[in-house]
C-alpha positions as CSV (number, residue, x, y, z in Angstrom):
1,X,-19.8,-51.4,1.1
2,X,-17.4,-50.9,3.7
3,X,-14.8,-53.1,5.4
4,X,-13.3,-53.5,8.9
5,X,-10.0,-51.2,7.3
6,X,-11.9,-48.3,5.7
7,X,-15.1,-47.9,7.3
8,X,-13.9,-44.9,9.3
9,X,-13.4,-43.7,5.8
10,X,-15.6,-41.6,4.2
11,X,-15.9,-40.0,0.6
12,X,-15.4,-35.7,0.9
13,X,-18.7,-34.1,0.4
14,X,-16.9,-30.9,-2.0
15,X,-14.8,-32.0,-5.0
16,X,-14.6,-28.9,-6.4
17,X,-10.8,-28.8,-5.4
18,X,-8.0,-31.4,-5.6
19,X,-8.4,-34.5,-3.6
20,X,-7.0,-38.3,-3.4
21,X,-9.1,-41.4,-4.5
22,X,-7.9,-43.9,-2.7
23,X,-8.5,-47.6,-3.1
24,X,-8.8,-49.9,-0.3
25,X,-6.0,-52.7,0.2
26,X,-8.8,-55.3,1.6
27,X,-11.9,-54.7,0.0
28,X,-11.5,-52.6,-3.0
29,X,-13.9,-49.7,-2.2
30,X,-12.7,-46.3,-3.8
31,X,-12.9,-43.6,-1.4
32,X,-12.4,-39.6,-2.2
33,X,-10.2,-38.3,0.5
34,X,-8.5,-34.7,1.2
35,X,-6.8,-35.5,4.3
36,X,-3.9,-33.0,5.8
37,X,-0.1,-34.2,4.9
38,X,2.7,-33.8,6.5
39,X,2.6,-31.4,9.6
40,X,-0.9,-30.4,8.2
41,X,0.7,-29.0,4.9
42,X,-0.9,-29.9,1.5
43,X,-2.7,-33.0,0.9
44,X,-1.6,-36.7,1.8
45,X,-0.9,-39.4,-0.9
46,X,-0.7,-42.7,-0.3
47,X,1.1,-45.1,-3.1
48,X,-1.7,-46.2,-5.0
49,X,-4.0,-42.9,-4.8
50,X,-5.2,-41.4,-7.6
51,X,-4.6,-37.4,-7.5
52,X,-7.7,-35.5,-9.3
53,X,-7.9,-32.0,-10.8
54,X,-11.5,-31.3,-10.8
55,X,-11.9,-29.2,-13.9
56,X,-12.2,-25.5,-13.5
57,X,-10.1,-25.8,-10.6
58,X,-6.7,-24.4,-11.9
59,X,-7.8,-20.7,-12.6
60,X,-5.0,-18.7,-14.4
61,X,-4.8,-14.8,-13.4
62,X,-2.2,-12.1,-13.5
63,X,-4.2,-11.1,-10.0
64,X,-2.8,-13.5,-7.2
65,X,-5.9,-13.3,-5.8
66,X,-8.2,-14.3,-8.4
67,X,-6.1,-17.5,-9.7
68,X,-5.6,-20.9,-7.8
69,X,-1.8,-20.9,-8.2
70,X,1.2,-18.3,-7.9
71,X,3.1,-17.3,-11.6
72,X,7.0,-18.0,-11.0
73,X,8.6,-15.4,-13.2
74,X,8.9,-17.0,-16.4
75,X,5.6,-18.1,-16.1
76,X,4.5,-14.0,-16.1
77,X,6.3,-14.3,-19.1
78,X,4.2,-17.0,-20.3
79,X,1.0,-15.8,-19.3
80,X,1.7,-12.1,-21.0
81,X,2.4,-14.0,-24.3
82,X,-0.7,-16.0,-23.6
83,X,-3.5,-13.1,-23.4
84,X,-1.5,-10.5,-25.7
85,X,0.2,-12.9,-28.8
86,X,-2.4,-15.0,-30.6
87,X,-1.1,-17.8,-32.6
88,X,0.5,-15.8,-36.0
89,X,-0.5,-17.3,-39.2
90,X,0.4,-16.7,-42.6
91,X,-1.4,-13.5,-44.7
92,X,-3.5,-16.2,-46.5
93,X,-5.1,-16.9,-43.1
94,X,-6.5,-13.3,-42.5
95,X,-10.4,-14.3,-42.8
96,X,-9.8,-16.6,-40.1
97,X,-7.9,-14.0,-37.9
98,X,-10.6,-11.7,-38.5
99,X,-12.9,-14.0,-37.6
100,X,-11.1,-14.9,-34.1
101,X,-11.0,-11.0,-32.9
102,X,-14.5,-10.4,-33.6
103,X,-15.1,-13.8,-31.4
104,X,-13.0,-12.6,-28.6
105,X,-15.0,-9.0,-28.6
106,X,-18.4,-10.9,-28.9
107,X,-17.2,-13.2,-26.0
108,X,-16.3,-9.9,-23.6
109,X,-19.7,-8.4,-24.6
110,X,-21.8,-11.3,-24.1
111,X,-20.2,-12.2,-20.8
112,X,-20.9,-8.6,-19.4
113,X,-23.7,-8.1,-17.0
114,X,-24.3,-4.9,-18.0
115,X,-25.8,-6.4,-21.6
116,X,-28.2,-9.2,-19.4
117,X,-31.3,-9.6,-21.3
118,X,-30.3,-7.7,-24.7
119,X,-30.2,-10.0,-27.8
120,X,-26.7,-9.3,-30.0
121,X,-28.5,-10.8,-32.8
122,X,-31.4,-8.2,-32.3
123,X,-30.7,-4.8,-34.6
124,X,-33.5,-3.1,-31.4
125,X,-30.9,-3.9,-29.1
126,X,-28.1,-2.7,-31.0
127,X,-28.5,0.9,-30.5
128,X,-29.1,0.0,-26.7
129,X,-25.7,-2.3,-26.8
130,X,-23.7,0.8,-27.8
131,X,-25.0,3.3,-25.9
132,X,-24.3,0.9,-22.5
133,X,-20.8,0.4,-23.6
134,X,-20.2,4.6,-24.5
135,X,-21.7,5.2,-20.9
136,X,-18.3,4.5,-19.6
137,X,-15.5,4.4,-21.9
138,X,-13.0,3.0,-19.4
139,X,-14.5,-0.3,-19.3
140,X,-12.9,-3.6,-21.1
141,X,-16.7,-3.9,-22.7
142,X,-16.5,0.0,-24.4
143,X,-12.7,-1.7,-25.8
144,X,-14.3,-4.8,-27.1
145,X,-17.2,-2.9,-29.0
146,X,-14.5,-1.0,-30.3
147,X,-12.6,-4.0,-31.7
148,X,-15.6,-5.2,-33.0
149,X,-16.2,-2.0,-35.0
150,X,-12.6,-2.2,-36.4
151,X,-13.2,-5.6,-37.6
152,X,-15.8,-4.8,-39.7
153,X,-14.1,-1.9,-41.1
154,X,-11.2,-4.7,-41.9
155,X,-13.6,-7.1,-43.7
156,X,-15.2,-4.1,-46.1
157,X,-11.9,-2.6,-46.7
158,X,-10.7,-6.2,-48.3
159,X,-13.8,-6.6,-50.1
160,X,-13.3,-3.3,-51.7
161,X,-9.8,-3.5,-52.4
162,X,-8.3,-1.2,-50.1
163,X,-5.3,-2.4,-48.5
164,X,-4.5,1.0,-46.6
165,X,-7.6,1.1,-45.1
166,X,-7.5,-2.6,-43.9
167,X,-4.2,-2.0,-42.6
168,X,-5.2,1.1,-40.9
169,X,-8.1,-0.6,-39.4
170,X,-6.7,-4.1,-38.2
171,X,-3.8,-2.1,-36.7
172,X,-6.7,-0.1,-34.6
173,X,-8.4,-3.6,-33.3
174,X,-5.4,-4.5,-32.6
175,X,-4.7,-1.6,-30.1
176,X,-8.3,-1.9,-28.8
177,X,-7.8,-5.4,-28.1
178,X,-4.7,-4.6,-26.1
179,X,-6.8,-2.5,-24.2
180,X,-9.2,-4.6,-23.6
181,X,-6.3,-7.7,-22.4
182,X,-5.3,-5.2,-19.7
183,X,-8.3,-3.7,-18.7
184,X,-9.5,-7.8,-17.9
185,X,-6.3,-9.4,-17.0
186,X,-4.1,-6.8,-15.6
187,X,-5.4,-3.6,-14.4
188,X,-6.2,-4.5,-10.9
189,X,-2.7,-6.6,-10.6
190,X,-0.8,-3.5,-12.2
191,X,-2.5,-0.9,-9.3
192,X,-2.1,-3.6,-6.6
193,X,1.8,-3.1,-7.8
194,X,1.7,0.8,-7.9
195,X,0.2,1.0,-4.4
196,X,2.8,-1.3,-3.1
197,X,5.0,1.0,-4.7
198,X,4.0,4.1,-2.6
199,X,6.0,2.3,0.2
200,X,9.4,3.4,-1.8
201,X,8.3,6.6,-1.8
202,X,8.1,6.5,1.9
203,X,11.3,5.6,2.5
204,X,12.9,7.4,0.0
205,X,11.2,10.1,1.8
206,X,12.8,9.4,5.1
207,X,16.2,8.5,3.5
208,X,16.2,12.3,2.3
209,X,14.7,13.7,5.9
210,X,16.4,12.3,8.6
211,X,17.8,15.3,9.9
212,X,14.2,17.0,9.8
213,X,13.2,19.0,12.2
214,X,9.9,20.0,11.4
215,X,7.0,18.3,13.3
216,X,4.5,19.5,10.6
217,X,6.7,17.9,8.1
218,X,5.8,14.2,9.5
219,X,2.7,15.1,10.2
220,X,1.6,15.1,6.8
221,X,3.5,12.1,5.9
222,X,1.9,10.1,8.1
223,X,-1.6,11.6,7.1
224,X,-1.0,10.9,3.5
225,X,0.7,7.2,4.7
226,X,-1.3,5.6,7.4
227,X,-0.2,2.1,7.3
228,X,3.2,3.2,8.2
229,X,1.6,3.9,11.0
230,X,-0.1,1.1,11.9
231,X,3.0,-0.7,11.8
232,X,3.4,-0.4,15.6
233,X,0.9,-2.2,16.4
234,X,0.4,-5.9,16.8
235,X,-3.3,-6.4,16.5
236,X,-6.0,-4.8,13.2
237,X,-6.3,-0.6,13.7
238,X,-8.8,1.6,12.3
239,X,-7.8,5.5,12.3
240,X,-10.4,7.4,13.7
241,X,-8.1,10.9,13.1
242,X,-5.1,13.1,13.5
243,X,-5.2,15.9,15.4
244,X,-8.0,14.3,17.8
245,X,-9.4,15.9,20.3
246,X,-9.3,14.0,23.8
247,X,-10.8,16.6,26.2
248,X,-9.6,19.4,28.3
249,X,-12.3,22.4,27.2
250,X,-13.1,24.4,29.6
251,X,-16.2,26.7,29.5
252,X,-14.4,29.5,27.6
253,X,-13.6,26.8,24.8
254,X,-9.8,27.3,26.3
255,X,-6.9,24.6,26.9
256,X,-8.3,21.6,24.7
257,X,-6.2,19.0,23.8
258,X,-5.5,17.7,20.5
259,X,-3.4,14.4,19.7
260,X,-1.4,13.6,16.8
261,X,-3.3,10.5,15.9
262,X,-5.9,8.7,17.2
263,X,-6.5,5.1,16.5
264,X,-8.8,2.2,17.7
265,X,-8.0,-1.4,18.1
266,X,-10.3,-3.4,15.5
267,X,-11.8,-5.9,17.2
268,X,-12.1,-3.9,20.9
269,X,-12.5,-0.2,19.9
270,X,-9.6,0.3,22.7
271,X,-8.4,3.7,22.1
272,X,-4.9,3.9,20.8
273,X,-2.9,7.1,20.8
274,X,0.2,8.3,18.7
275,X,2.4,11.2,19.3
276,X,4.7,12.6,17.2
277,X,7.7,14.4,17.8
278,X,10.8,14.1,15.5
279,X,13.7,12.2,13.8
280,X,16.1,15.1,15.5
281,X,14.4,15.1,19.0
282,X,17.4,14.3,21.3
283,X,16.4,10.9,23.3
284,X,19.6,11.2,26.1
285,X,20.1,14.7,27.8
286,X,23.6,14.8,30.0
287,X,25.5,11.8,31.2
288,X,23.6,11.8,34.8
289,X,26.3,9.9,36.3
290,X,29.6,7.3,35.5
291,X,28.1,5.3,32.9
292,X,24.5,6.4,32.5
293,X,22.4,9.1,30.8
294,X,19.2,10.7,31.8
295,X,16.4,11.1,29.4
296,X,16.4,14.7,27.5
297,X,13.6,17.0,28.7
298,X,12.3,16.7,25.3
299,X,11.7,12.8,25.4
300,X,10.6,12.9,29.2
301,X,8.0,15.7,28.3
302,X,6.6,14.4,25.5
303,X,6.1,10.9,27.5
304,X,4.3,13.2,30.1
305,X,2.6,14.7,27.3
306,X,0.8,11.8,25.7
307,X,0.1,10.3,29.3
308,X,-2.0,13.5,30.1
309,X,-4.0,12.6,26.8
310,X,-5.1,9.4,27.6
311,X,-6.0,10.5,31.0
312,X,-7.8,12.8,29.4
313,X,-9.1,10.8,27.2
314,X,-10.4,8.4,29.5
315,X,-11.9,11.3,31.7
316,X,-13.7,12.9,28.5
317,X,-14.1,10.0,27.0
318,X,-18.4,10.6,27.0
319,X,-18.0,14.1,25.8
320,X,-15.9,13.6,23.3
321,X,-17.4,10.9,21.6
322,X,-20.6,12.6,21.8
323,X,-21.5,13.7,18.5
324,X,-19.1,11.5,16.5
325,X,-19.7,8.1,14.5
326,X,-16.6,6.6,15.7
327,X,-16.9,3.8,18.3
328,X,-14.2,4.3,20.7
329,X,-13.7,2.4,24.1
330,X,-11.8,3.0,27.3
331,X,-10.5,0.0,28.4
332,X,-6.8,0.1,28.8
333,X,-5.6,2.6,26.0
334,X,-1.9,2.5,24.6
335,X,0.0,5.3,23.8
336,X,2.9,5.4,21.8
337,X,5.9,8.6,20.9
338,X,7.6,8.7,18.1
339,X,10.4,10.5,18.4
340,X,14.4,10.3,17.8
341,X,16.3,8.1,15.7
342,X,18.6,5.8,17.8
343,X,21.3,4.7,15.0
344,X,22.0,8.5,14.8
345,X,21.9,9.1,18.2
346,X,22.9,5.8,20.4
347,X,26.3,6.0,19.4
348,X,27.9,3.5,22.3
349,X,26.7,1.1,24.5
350,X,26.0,3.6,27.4
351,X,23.6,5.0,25.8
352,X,21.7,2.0,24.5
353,X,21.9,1.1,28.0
354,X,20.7,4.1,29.3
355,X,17.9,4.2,26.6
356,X,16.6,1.0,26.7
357,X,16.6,1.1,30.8
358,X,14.0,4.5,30.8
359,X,12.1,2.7,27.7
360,X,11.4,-0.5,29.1
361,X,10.1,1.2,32.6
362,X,7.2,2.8,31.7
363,X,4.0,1.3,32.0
364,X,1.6,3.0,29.6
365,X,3.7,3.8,27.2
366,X,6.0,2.5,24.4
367,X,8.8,4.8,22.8
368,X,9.4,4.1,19.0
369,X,12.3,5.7,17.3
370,X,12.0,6.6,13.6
371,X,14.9,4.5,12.0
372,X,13.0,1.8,14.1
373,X,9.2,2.3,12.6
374,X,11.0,2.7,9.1
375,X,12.6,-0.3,9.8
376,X,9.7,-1.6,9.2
377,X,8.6,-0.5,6.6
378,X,11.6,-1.8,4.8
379,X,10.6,-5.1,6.0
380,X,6.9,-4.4,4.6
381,X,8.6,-3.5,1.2
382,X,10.7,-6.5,0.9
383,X,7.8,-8.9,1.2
384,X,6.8,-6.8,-2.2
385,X,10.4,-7.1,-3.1
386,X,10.7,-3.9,-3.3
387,X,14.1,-2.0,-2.8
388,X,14.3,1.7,-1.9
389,X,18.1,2.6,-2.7
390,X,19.4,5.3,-0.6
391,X,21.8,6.6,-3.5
392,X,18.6,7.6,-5.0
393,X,17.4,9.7,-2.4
């Protein structure tokens, strides 16, 4: 029963992840409590609570995403030895090594979905075991089955005397089992790593390319690295395509219009174009007057350019979507060119001036530089902490 002092207090209804019991000063009653702590971070623990673990809750993986906690790094040190160095005993302990790797490949086999309903025990299922497991040989099960062979061949090669083959053979299930550690533990952390990688690459690439020219060039980039892309905007994208058509056919299939990119906004299907020009495209023509510069023809056009789109797109908008199974909506689209670099260019303050002055007026539009949309993908990288070095380039 309650009293007066905790009857607003009520036991948690999931304890399947930490919470506090807490005792009550007057009456004694032991509530189970996960209330917010300081500023809403973590869990708040009054002197005298009792902090509980439910078991199963700490969950170890090499995958951030699959474990409750985050490895410092000596503790991926830790784990590594944990999955990949079993406890070395001395040579008079063999059996009982044996004995443990044909365990651990029973334990992957048995755990596999793909064997529900088959009986290990059962020589009729055997033959159906192994021909699951060779169905796919890229699998941790086809590694297991594989260190359970080896085994085998250990134990008969002891019992008939013959060292080299027992050596040849446990060095085998040892290799398997590797295998079959990384394929559980660390496969999918290792790719998750390599993709993050690719945003090196990226870099690298521009660190090597500022000075090119070629629209085609960064056309492909971009294809083969979208998420640079969507780096410019604030809100979930979905790329519908490059080279998009927006309208403009007339009868004789003459004078369509093609974007460079084509993107919707995920949540309203607002259309969302890109055009590309590039890292050399002059932003500032001629100093226009004592202490300003126009905008190059270059810059000014292709911000005419990519207005005529969207009104195009808007006007088409029916006929273009037609026969397509891409949702796209006309609600206020935003266009964005890419084009220049300013740290090359925007040598002075009068020209930052002069830049930022014709940027910031237009409506419809927003003008990102190159060494500005890389920018962030060097900030992207470092979340990853991962450092592209120019000098390598």
């Amino acid at each position: 029963m309650s009293c007066s002092a905790c009857k607003s207090l009520k036991d948690v209804a999931e304890t399947n992840s930490p919470y506090v019991i807490h005792t009550c000063g007057k009456c004694g009653r032991k509530i189970k409590l996960r209330e917010p702590g300081d500023n809403g971070h973590g869990i708040k623990v009054e002197k005298g609570d009792e902090f509980i673990f439910p078991p199963g809750w700490l969950q170890i993986a090499a995958n951030p995403l699959k474990g409750s906690g985050h490895f410092t790094r000596h503790g991926l040190g830790w784990y590594a030895k944990l999955i990949f160095v079993e406890d070395i005993k001395m040579a008079e302990d063999i059996e009982e090594l044996i004995e443990a790797g044909g365990d651990y490949a029973d334990s992957v086999l048995k755990e596999s979905p793909r064997f529900e309903g088959l009986d290990f025990t059962s020589e009729s299922d055997a033959e159906e075991i192994i021909r699951i497991a060779q169905e796919d040989q890229g699998t941790a099960e086809w590694w297991a089955l594989l260190v359970g062979t080896f085994n085998m061949v250990v134990k008969d090669a002891i019992g008939d005397g013959d060292a080299r083959k027992a050596a040849w053979a446990m060095r085998a299930a040892e290799r398997c089992r590797a295998m079959c550690v990384f394929k559980i533990h660390l496969e999918e952390v290792v790719w998750m790593g390599h993709s993050a990688g690719r945003l090196v690459d990226v870099l690298k690439k521009w660190y090597a390319n500022t000075e090119n020219g070629l629209e085609e060039y960064w056309q492909q980039l971009f294809k083969e690295n979208p998420y640079v892309l969507t780096q410019l905007f604030s809100v979930p994208v979905i790329f519908v395509g490059d080279k998009a058509y927006v309208g403009g056919m007339s009868v004789d299939k003459q004078n369509a219009k093609f974007v460079d990119y084509l993107y919707t906004n995920d949540s309203s299907n607002d259309a969302l174009l890109i055009e590309l020009k590039t890292p050399v495209t002059k932003l500032l023509g001629a100093r226009y007057r004592k202490g300003i510069y126009k905008p190059s023809s270059e810059l000014s056009g292709s911000v005419v350019q990519a207005l005529d789109y969207r009104r195009e797109l808007s006007a088409s908008i029916r006929h273009v979507t037609e026969n397509s199974d891409k949702k796209i909506e006309i609600f206020n689209p935003r266009c964005v060119v890419v084009v220049g670099n300013a740290s090359a260019e925007l040598d002075n303050d009068v020209k930052r001036k002069s830049f930022e002055l014709y940027r910031t007026s237009l409506k419809d539009l927003e003008i990102v530089t190159y060494d500005e949309l890389f920018k962030k993908a060097e900030t992207l990288a470092t979340l990853f902490n991962l450092i592209a070095k120019k000098s390598e380039t």
